[in-house]
N, C-alpha and C positions, 0 to 999 in steps of 0.2 A: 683687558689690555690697555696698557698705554702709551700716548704719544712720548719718546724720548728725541728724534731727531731728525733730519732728513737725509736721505740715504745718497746727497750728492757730495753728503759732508764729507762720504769715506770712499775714496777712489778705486775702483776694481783691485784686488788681489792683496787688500789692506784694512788693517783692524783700526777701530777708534775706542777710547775709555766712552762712557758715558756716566754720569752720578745719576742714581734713579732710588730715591728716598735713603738717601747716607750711604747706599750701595755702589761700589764703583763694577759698571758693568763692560764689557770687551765687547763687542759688534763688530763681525766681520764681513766686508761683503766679497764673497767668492770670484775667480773671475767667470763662471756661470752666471754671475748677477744675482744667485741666492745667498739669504743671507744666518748667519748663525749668531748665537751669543751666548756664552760663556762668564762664569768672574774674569774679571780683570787682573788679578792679583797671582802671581804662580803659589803654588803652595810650599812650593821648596824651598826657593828664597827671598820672595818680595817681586821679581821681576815682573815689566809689564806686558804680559799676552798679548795686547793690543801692536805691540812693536814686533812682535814676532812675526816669524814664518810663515805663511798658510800656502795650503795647494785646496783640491777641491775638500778632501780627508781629514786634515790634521791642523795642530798648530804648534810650532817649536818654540820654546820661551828665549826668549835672545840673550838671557846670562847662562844657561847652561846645556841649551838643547834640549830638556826631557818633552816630550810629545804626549800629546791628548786628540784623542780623536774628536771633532769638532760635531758633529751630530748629539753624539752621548756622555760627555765628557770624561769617557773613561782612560784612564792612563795605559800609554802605552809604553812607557817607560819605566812601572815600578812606583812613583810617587802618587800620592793622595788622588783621587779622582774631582775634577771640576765641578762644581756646582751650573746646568745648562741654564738656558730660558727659551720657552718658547718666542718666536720674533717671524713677524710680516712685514709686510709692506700695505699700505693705503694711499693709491697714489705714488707721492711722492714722501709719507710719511712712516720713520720707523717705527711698530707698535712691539710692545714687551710686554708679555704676561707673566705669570708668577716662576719661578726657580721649580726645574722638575728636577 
């Protein structure tokens, strides 16, 4: 795992990009305080995940609403499934393992 950020950088109930080796990644933190991460990129048409929707379940892309469920990143709308990442917390710091 590793270190990309710290987790006050993303406000309860809000995603943020992160770049982690040329990879642009989504980190969302829930308002549970847990946190998930996803590509950043939608696969439908470019939109950025990180500006989207979330509840504790899902996340909506903010150009055309298709949804993925945030644990698995399976699509719940029919388009392409997400690529996840494993993600903790250390402290105060976000840690990202490799794309399951």
């Amino acid at each position: 795992m590793r270190a990309i950020g710290l987790v006050d950088e993303i406000p309860l109930g809000e995603g943020r990009t992160f770049t982690v080796d040329g990879e642009m990644i989504a980190v969302f933190r829930l308002r549970d305080g847990s946190l998930r991460a996803t590509q950043a990129v939608c696969p439908h048409k470019g939109g950025p995940l990180a500006d989207g929707q979330i509840d504790l379940k899902q996340v909506l892309c903010p150009l055309h609403l298709n949804a993925w469920d945030l644990r698995t990143g399976c699509s719940l709308s029919g388009q392409p499934d997400l690529t996840t990442y494993p993600v903790h917390l250390d402290d105060n710091t976000i840690l990202l393992g490799d794309p399951t």
